[in-house]
N, C-alpha and C positions, 0 to 999 in steps of 0.2 A: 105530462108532456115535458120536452126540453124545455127549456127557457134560458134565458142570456147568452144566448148564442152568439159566437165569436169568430172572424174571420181566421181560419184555420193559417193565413199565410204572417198571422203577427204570433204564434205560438214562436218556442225555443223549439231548436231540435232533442231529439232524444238524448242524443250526446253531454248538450246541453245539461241539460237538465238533471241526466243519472251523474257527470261528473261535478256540478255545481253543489248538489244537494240542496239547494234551497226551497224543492216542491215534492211534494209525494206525489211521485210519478203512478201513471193510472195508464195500462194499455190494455186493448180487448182485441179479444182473439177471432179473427174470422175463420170460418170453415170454408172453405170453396165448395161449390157446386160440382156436379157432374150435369155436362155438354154444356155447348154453347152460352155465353152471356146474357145470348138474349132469350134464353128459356127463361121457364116461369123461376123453378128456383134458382140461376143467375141471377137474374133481375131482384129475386127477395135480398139475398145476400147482399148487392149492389145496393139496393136502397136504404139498407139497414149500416152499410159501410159511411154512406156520404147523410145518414141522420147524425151517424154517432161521431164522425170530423166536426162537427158543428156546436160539438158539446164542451162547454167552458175548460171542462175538468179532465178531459179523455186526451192523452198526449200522443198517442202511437195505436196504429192499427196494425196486429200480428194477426200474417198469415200465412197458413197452414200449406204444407208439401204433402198432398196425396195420403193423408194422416189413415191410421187403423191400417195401413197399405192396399187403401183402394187407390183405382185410377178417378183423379181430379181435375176439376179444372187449374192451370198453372195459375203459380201465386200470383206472376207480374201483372197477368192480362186484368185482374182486379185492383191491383196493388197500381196498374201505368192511370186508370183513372181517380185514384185517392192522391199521388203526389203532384198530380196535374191541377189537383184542387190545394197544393199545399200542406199537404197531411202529410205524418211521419208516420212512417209504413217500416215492420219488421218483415222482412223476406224470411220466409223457414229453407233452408236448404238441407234436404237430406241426402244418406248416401246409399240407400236402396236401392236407387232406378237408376243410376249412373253410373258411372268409372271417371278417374278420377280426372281424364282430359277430359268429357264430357261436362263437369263439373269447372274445372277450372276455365272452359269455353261460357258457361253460365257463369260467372264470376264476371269477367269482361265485359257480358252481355249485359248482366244489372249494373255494372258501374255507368257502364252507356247510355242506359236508361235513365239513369239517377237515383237508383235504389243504391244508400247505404247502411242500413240495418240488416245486419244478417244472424240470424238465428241458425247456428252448425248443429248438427242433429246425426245420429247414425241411421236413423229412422228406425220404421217397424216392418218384419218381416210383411210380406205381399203374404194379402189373403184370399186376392181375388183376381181376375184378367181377363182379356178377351177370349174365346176360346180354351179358357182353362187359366187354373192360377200363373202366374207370373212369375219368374225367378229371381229371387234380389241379387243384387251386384255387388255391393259390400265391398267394391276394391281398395277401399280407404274407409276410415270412419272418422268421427267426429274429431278427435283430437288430429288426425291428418288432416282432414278438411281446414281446421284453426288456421295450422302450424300453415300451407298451402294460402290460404287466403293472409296471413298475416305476412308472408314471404312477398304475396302480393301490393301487399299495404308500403313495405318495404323497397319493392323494385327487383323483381325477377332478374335474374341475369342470365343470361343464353349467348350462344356461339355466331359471330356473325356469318354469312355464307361467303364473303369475299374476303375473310382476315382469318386471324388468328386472332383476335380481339373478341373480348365478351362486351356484350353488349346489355345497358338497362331497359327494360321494361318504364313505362310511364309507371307510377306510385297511384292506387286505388286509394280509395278513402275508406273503407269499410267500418263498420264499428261492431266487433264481433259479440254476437252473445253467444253463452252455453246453457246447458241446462244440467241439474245435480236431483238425483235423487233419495233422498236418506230415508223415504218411508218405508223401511225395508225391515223385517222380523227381526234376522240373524243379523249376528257379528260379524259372519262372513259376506254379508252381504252390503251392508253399510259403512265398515270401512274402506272396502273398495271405492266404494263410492266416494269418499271422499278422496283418497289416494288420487282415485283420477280427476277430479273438479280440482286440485293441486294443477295435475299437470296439463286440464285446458286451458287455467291460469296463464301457464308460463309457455303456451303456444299461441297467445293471443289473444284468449276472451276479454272484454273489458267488460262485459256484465251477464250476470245470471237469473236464471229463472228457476227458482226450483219446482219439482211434478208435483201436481197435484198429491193433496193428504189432508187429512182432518185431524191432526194431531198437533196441538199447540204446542205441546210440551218439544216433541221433533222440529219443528217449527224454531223455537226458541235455540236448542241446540245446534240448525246449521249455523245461525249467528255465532253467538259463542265459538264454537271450533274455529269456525273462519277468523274469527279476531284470535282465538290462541295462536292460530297456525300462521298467522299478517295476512291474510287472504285479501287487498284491501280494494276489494271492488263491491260496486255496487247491485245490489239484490233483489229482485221482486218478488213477492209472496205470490205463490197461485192461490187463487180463487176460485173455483169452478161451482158454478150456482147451481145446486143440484134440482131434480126434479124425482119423481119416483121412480120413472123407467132410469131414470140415469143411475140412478143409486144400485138399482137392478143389476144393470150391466155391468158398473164398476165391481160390487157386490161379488158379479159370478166371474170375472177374470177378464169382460169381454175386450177392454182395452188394456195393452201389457203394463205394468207400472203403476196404475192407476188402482187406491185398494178403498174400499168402504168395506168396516167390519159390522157383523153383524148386529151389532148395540144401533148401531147409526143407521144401517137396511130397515131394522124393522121400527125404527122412530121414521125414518121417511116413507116407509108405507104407510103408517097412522096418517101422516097428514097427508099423503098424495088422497087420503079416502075423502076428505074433506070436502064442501063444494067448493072450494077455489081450487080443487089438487094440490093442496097445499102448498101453493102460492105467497101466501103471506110468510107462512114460517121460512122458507125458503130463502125470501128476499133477506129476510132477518137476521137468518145463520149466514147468510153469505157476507152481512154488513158490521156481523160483530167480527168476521174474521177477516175486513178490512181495520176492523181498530184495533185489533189483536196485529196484525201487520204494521199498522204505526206504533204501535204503544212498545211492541221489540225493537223499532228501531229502522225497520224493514226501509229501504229505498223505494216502495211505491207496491204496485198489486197486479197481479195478469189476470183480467176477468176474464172469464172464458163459461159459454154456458149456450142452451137455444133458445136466446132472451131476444125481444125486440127492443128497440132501441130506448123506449121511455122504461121497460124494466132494467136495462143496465141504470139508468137513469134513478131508477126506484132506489136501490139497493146501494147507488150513493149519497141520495138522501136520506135514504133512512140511518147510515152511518154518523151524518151530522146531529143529528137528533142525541148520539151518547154525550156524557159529559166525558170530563179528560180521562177520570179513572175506569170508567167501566168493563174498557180492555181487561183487565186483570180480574175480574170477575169472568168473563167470559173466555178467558182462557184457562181458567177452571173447568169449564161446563165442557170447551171443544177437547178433548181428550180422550179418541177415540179409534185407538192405536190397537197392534195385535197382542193378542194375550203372550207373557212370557217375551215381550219384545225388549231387544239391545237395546242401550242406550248408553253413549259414551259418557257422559256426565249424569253424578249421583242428581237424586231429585231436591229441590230445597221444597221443601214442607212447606213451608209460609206460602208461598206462589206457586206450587204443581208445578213448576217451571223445571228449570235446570239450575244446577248451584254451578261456583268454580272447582268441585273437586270431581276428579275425572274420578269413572267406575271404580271403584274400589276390584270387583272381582277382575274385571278385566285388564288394571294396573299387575294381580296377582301372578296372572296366567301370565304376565310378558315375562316374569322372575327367573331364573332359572332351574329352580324347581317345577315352574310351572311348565315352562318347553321342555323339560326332563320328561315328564309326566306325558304331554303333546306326542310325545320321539314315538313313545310305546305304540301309539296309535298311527303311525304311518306305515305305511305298505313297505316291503321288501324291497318292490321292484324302483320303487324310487329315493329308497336311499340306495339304492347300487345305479341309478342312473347319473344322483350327486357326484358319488366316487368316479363314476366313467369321465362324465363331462369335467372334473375337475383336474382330472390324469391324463388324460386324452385331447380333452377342442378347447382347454383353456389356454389364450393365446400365452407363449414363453413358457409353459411345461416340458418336459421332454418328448413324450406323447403328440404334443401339437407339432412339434419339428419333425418328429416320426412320420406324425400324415399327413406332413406336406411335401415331404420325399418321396414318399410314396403317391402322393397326389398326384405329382410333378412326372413319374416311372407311367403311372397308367394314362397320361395322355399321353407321353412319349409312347406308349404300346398303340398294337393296332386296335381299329374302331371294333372290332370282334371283342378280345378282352376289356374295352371299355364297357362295352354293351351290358359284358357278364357281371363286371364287378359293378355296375351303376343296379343292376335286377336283382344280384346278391344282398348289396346295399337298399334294397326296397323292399325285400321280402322281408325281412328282418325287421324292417320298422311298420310293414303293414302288421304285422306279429304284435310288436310291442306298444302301437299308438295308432292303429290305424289310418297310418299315413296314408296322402294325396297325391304325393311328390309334386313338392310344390317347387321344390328344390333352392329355397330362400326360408329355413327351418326358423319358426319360434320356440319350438321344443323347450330351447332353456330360459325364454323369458316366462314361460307361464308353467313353472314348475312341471315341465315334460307331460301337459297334455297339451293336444295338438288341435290348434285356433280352427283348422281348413274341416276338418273330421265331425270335432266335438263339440261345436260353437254355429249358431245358425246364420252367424252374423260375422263370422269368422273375423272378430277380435283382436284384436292384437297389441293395443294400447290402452287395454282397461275393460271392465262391462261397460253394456249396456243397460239400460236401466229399467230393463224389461221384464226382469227374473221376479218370479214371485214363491215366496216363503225360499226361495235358493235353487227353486229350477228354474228352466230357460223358459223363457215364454213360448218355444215349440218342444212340445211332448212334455216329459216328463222325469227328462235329466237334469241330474245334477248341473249347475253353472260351472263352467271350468273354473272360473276366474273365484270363484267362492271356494273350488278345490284347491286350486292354488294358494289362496290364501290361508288356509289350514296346512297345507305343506310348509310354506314357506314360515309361518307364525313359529312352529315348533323348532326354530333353527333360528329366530330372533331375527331374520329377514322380509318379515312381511310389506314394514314400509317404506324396505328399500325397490320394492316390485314394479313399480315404475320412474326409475330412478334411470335412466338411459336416452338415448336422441330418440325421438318421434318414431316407430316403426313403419316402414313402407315395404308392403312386398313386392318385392320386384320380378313382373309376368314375364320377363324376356328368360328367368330360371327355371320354367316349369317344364318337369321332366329331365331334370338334369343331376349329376347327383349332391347333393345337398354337404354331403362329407365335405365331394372336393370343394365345395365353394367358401365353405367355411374356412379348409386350412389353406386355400388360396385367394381369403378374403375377397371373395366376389358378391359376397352379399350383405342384408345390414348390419352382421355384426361388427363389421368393417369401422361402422361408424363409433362403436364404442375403443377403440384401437387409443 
């Protein structure tokens, strides 16, 4: 059972507490219900929410936006009776069921309320709906959502209706978090990841959560890189208490991002055979990989599991029970990553851990020998895309002055020959990238393939952290952003790949032609100018 239970309203806030450093911070994860609150399972979650506010050690209740892409109950309607009790409540905000006014109207709406924890997410594509699946919305993701709410933290500026005067926005308080995934096979898939947890950074996260993984040694390495790179906020280890069906479904792919390999599937079916269902072991492995969490150094732990509230309870007492060093024993044992998996830094022996010396093979391949070698293995068609875009739509070439005379000749023409050359201009790219016309092109941020097409989540500031062994989490393509990142590697630009202002596409271009907008700066590359 709980015991020393504490009035939730003499706790720090989360703020608090991840910027001070002085407590290892502990938040658990609520799942919402489907209907009503006052159904049976509303009411479990609800009571399992205001058990675990009451526990000495538990600093923050995270909760979930419509997660696996079902429809949920919304976060607040749980979340308006936890802060009504004093509890620090993470809001999950994703950007699957919105656009991005609807979003930034949800912004205002939780600052109103009093929710200032927010968890930015691109979310998970929709798998289900009423009457048939649901279509995601995707008009922004995570890194827009930051940069947007953090612009909010700031003070919006907007156009008054009686002046010519801009006007400020009142200043939100938000405290943004992100999330980073590095449990990822490939190289091309893990430094993306970090590339972008860089640049949610510098749109506003001030803490992170990384996804679920049973890999110590990964584990060990987001720190490190993030202290190479000054990354210098604070971290939470997930923790997610398995069970056997969960091992199962992580196991077969059932949630994106989310990976158990099979060493660790078939050690949690042994014990799920168990008469506890392997309940003890369970709480165990979850507990040494909270001291494995402090022992790296880790800012605190995201529990997350379908535990009642004395087993979250369990599984932090059973963690008090290690002495100081056991961590490093047991971060031996939890190392149970994919076969053949990246890893940016060499291992140091002594500890299974990570050493300070980056990959050796991988320092290799950046040499120029080793992008010499890279060149052979890229396609035709996009080194002749390099050459177009570099002759042609790169701003101050001759080429770029060329099509914007010409840009300038075809709206001076009539709507007839506009019509032609915008449908000439699209056949030719449904040809070469299966364009959308979107008519606001990311073509040259993501090494000329196309975010609207080839992307479920249509991307545009980085992956998402869905992809498994390097496909998308729908069907069974290639990640663009994992293409790109082999594109660009072999020309020594890979980590400059998001190196530009926040991308937003702009719905008022669609349908339009994308040339002109470009060599008459109507769209975002404008902002790179």
């Amino acid at each position: 059972m709980i015991s020393g239970k504490v009035d939730p309203w003499q706790k720090p806030t989360l703020r608090q507490i991840l910027q001070r450093g002085e407590k290892f911070a502990v938040a658990v994860e609520l799942v919402t219900s489907r209907g009503v609150i006052a159904e049976r399972s509303g009411q479990r979650v609800l009571d399992l929410a205001r058990s675990l506010s009451s526990h000495p050690e538990i600093d923050a209740m995270s909760i979930t936006d419509n997660p696996g892409g079902n429809a949920m109950l919304g976060a607040d309607v749980l979340g308006t009776d936890l802060i009504s009790r004093g509890q620090e409540v993470i809001i999950h905000l994703a950007c699957k069921d919105w656009n991005r006014n609807a979003i930034q109207s949800r912004g205002w709406e939780l600052a109103s309320a009093g929710f200032h924890n927010v968890l930015a997410l691109s979310g998970d594509c929709p798998v289900s709906g009423f009457e048939g699946q649901a279509s995601g919305v995707f008009d922004i993701d995570s890194v827009g959502l930051l940069k947007m709410f953090d612009d909010m933290n700031k003070g919006l500026k907007y156009p008054s209706r009686i002046s010519d005067k801009m006007l400020t926005m009142k200043r939100t308080n938000f405290f943004l978090g992100t999330v980073v995934n590095n449990y990822k096979r490939y190289e091309r898939e893990v430094m993306p990841q970090y590339f972008k947890l860089a640049k949610k950074l510098e749109s506003g996260a001030g803490f992170v959560i990384n996804q679920l993984g049973y890999d110590s040694r990964k584990l060990d390495e987001l720190q490190r890189y993030m202290a190479l790179k000054e990354m210098d906020v604070p971290v939470l280890a997930n923790v997610y208490i398995l069970s056997g069906r969960a091992a199962q479904f992580f196991h077969d792919g059932g949630f994106p991002g989310c990976f158990v390999n099979d060493t660790l599937f078939d050690l949690s079916q042994k014990h799920a055979r168990s008469p506890d269902k392997g309940k003890s072991f369970f709480f165990e492995f979850a507990a040494k990989q909270v001291a494995i969490a402090k022992g790296l150094g880790f800012a605190g732990v995201y529990l997350g599991g379908h535990l009642n509230a004395d087993e979250f309870a369990r599984v932090l007492e059973i963690e008090k029970q290690f002495s100081a060093d056991d961590w490093k024993t047991f971060a031996r044992q939890i190392q149970y990553g994919h076969t053949d998996e990246f890893h940016y830094f060499e291992q140091d022996r002594k500890t299974s851990l990570t050493s300070n010396q980056v990959n050796r093979y991988y320092l290799a391949s950046k040499t120029a020998d080793g992008q010499k070698q890279a060149r052979q293995q890229i396609s035709l068609d996009y080194k002749l895309n390099r050459l177009v875009h570099n002759q042609v739509f790169k701003k101050g070439t001759k080429g770029f002055n060329a099509g914007r005379r010409i840009s300038l000749k075809i709206l001076d023409s009539s709507v007839g020959m506009q019509k032609i050359a915008h449908r000439m201009e699209h056949a030719l790219k449904i040809l070469s990238f299966d364009c959308r016309d979107c008519g606001d092109c990311s073509l040259p941020d993501i090494a000329y393939l196309c975010p609207e097409s080839q992307c479920a989540k249509n991307q545009r500031n980085g992956p998402c952290g869905g992809t498994r062994k390097g496909k998308c989490e729908v069907g069974e393509k290639d990640c663009i952003w994992a293409r790109a990142y082999d594109r660009l590697k072999a020309y020594g630009e890979e980590e400059q790949m998001l190196d530009r202002p926040v991308v937003y596409k702009n719905g008022a271009l669609q349908g339009t032609s994308a040339w002109t907008n470009t060599f008459l700066e109507r769209d975002h590359h404008s902002k790179n100018s």
